[in-house]
Every structure is written in structure tokens, then in C-alpha cells.
C-alpha positions in Angstrom: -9.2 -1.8 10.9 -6.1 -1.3 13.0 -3.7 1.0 12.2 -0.5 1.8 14.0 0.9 5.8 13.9 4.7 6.8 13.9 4.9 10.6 15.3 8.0 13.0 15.1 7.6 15.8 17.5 10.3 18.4 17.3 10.8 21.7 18.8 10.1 24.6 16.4 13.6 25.8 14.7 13.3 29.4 15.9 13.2 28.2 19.5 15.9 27.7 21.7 16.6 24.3 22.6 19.1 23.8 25.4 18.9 20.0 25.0 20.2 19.7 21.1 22.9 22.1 22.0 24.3 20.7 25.2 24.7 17.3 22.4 26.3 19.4 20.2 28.7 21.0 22.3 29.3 17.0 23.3 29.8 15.9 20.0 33.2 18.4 19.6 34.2 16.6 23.3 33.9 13.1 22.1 35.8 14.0 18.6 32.7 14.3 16.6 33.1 17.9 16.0 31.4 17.4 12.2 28.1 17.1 13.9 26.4 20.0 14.8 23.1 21.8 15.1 21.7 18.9 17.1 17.8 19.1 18.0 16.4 16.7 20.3 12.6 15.8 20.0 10.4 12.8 20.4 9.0 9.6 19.1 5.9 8.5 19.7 3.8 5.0 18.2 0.5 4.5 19.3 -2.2 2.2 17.6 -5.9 3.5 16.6 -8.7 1.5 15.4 -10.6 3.3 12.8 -13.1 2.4 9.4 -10.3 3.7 7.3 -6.9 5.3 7.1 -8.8 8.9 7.2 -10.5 8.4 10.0 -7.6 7.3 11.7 -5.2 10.1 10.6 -8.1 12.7 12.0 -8.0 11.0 15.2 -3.9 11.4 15.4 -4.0 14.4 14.1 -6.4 14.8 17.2 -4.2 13.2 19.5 -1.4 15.4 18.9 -3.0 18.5 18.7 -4.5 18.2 22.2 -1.9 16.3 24.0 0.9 15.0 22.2 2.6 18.0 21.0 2.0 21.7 22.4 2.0 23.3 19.2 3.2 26.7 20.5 6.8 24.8 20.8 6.5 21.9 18.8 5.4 20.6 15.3 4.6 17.2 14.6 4.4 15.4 11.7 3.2 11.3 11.3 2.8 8.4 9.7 -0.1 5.7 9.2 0.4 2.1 8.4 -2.1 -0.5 8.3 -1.5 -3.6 11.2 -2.8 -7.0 10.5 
């Protein structure tokens, strides 16, 4: 079975991150001054053939752990949907 794996990898909220708040502090120059507390992170799809959806969330839960997401920084959460 194929199965294909949204990931969300964002910086950990008590970290600093100089990214998110240099759009922030954007957002007030461009009039948007309602946004704030901008974090930037990123998105990551990857396909994984596995027997079943278990398997295949153990082997992106794999995937992040060791090289997707340095989990010192970052957490990660994801999402599995069967592909035809």
C-alpha cells in the first residue's frame, strides 16, 4: 500500500525565532499590523510504501525523528493518507 505523509515542522515556542519575527515586524510595514506572533516552519510530503497505515506512520515517525526535524528545536506533527 502507498501512502503519502503531510509533515508540519515548527520551531519549539520557547525558542527564539528570528525568521517569524522579522514577518511580523513586516506585517505592521505593509499595514497588516493585526498579524502578529508569526512563526515560520516547514512543510514536508513524502510518499512511503508500507503493509498498513501503522507501519507506515512508524516509518515517518522514523523519518522525522532522524532527519526531518532536529527535535531539540523543532516538533513535528503529520498526517497519513492512503494514495491509489
Amino acid at each position: 500500500m502507498k501512502f503519502k505523509a503531510e509533515i508540519d515542522v515548527m520551531p519549539h515556542d520557547a525558542l527564539l525565532d528570528p525568521q517569524g519575527k522579522a514577518v511580523t515586524n513586516s506585517m505592521k510595514n505593509i499595514g497588516l499590523a493585526e498579524i502578529d506572533g508569526v512563526r515560520i516552519g516547514k512543510h514536508i510530503r513524502l510518499f512511503v510504501e508500507a503493509d498498513s497505515k501503522a507501519l507506515a506512520e512508524e516509518k515517518v515517525d522514523e523519518a522525522c525523528k532522524k532527519m526531518l526535524a532536529n527535535q531539540i528545536m523543532e516538533s513535528y506533527v503529520f498526517s497519513l493518507s492512503e494514495e491509489n
